[in-house]
One Martini backbone bead per residue (centre of mass of N, CA, C, O) as a GRO file, in nm:
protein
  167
    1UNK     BB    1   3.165   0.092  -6.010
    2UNK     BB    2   2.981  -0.126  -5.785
    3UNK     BB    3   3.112  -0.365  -5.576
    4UNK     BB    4   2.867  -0.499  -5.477
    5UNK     BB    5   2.761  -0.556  -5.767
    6UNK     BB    6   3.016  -0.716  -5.842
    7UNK     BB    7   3.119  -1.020  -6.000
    8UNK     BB    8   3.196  -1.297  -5.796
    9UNK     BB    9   3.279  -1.571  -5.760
   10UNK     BB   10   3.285  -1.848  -5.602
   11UNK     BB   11   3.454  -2.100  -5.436
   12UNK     BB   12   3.244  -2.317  -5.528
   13UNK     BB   13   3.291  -2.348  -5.806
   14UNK     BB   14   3.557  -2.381  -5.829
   15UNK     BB   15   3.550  -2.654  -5.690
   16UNK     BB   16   3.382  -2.812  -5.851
   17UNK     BB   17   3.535  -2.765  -6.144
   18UNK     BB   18   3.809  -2.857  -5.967
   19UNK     BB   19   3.682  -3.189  -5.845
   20UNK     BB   20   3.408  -3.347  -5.927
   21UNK     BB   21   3.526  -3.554  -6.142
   22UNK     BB   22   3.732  -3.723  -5.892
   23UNK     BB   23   3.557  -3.755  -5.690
   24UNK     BB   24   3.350  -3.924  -5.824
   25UNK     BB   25   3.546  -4.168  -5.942
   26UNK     BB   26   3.616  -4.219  -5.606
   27UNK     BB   27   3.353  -4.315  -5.495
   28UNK     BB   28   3.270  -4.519  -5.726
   29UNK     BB   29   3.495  -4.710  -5.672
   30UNK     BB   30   3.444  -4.772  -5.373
   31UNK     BB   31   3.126  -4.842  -5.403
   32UNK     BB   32   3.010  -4.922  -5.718
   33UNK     BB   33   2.798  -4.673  -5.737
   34UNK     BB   34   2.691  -4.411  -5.887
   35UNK     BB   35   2.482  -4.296  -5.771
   36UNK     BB   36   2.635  -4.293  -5.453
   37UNK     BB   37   2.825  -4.107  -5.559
   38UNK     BB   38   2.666  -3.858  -5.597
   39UNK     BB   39   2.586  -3.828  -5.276
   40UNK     BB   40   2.859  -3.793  -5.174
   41UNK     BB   41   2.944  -3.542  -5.339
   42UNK     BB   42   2.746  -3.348  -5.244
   43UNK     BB   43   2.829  -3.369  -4.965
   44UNK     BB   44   3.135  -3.259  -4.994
   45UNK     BB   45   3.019  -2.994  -5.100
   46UNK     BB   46   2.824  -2.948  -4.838
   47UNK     BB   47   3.089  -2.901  -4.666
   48UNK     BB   48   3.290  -2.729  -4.816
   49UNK     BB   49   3.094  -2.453  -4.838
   50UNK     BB   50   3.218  -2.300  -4.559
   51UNK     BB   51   3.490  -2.296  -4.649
   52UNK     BB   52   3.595  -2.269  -4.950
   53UNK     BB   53   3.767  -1.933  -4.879
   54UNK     BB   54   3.982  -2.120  -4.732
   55UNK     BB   55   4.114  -2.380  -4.893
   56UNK     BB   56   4.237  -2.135  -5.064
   57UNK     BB   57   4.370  -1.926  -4.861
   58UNK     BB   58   4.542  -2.215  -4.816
   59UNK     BB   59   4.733  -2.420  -4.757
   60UNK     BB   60   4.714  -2.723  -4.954
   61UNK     BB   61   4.486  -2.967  -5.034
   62UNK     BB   62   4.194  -2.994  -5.144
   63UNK     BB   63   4.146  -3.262  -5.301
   64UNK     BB   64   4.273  -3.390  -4.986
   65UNK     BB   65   4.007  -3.278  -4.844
   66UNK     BB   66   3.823  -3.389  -5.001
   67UNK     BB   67   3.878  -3.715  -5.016
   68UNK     BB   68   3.852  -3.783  -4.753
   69UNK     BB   69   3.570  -3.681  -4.708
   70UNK     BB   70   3.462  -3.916  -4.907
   71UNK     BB   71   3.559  -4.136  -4.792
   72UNK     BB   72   3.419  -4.101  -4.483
   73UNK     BB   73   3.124  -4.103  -4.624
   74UNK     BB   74   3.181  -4.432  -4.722
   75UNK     BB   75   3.193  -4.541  -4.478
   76UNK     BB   76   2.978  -4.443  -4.294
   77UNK     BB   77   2.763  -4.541  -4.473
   78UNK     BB   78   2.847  -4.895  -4.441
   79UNK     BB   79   2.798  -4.887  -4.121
   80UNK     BB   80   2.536  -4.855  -4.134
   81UNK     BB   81   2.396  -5.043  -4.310
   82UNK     BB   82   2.564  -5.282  -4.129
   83UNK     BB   83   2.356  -5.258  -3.947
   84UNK     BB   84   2.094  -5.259  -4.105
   85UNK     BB   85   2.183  -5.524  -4.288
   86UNK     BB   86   2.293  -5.360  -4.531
   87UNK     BB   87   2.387  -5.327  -4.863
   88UNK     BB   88   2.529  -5.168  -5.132
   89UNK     BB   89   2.285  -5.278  -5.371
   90UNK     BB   90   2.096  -5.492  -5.279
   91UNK     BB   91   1.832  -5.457  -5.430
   92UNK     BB   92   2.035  -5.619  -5.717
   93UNK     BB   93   1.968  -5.857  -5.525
   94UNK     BB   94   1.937  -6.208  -5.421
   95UNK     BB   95   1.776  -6.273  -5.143
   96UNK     BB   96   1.806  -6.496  -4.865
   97UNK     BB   97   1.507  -6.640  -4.766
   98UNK     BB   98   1.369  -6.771  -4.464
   99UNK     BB   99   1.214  -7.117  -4.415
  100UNK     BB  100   0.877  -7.109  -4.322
  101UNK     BB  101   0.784  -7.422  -4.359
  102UNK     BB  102   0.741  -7.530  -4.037
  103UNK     BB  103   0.571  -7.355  -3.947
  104UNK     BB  104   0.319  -7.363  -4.057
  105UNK     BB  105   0.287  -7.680  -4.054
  106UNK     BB  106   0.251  -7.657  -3.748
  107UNK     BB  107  -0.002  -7.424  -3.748
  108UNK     BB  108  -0.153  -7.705  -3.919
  109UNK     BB  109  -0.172  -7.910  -3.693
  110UNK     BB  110  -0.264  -7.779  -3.489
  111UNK     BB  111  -0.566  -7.670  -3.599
  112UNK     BB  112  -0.646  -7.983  -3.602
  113UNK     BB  113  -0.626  -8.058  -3.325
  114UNK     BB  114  -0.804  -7.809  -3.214
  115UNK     BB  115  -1.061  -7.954  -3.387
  116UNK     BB  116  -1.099  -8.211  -3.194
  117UNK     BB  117  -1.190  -8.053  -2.976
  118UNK     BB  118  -1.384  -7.933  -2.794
  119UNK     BB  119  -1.547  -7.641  -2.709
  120UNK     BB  120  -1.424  -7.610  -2.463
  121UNK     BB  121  -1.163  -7.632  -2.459
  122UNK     BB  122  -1.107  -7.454  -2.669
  123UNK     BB  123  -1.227  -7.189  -2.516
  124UNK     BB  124  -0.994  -7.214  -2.298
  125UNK     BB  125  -0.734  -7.177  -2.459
  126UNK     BB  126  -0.769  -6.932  -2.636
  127UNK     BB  127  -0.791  -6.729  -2.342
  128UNK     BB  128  -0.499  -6.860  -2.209
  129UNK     BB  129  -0.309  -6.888  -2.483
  130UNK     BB  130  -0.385  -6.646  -2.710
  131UNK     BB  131  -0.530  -6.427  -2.521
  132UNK     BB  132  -0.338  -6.423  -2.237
  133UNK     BB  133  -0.541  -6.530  -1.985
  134UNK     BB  134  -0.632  -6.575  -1.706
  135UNK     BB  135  -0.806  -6.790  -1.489
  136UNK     BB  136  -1.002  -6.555  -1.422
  137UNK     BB  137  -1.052  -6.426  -1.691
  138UNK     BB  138  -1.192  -6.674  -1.822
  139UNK     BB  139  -1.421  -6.704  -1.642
  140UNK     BB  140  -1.569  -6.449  -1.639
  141UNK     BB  141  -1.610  -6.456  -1.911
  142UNK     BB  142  -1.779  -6.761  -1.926
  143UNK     BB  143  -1.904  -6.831  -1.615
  144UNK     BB  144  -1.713  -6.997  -1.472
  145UNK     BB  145  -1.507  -7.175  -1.289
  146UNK     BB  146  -1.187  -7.200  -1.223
  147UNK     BB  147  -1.138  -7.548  -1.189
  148UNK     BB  148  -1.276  -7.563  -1.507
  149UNK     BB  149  -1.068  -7.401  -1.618
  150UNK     BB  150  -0.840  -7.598  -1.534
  151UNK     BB  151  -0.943  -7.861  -1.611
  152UNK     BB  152  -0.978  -7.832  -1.907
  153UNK     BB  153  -0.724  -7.786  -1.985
  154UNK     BB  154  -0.564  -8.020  -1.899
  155UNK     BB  155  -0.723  -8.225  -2.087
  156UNK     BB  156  -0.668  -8.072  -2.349
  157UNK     BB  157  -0.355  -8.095  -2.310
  158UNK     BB  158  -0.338  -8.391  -2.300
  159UNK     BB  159  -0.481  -8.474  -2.582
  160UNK     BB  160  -0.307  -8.307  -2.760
  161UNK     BB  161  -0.082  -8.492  -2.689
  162UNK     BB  162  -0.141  -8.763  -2.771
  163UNK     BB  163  -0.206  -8.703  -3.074
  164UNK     BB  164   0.046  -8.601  -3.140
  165UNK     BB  165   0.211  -8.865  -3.097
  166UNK     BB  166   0.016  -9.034  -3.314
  167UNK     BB  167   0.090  -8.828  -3.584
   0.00000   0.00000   0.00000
């Protein structure tokens, strides 16, 4: 019989079927998701697949090399997620978003201002300070002197306080 064509087991067959179920185990404990648990184990064993024919032919504990490997992983793991400021599992958690109703309130009181200004005053400002134009790119838009549109916005922000204060 020709030895290039008998089948001979690869060592990481043997390393799966001798340690997949312990790694599974220590990894899911780490965790505490089964679902990442097992991205982790396959992880430890495409890492040890390049080794696999040296962990059995030298002396040493496989499995306390694999453990390593998986520890190793769900650490990985958990300080990108805490830079990402995400943790394992966050999906199934209730997440505390913050309470966006003062600017919105602030954005509508602000919008109610600007509508009692005059058209010339608000479409100063528009350019000045939303569209963020100098005050001669603002000219030149409206086709105006830069002076009338320095007055402009003084008086229009001038306005825009006082309302604001008797508010």
């Amino acid at each position: 019989m020709n030895t290039i064509l008998a089948h001979r087991p690869h060592p990481l067959n043997d390393l799966v079927a001798d340690h997949a179920t312990a790694l599974l185990a220590y990894a899911e404990k780490l965790t505490g998701d089964r679902h990442t648990a097992e991205d982790i184990v396959q992880e430890a064993v495409i890492r040890a697949w390049p080794h696999a024919e040296r962990l059995y032919s030298t002396e040493g504990s496989v499995r306390g090399w694999l453990l390593t490997v998986t520890r190793n992983l769900v650490v990985d793991r958990m300080r990108s997620a805490a830079v990402r400021h995400e943790s394992v599992g966050a999906e199934e958690r209730d997440v505390a978003l913050p309470d966006h109703a003062e600017s919105v309130l602030v954005s509508v009181e602000a919008a109610g201002l600007l509508e009692q200004l005059s058209h010339d005053h608000r479409e100063v400002l528009l350019h000045t300070y939303l569209c963020d134009r100098t005050v001669q790119e603002t000219a030149q838009i409206l086709g105006i002197p830069a002076g009338t549109v320095k007055s402009r916005q003084h008086y229009a922000l001038n306005s825009l306080r006082a309302r604001a204060a008797a508010a």
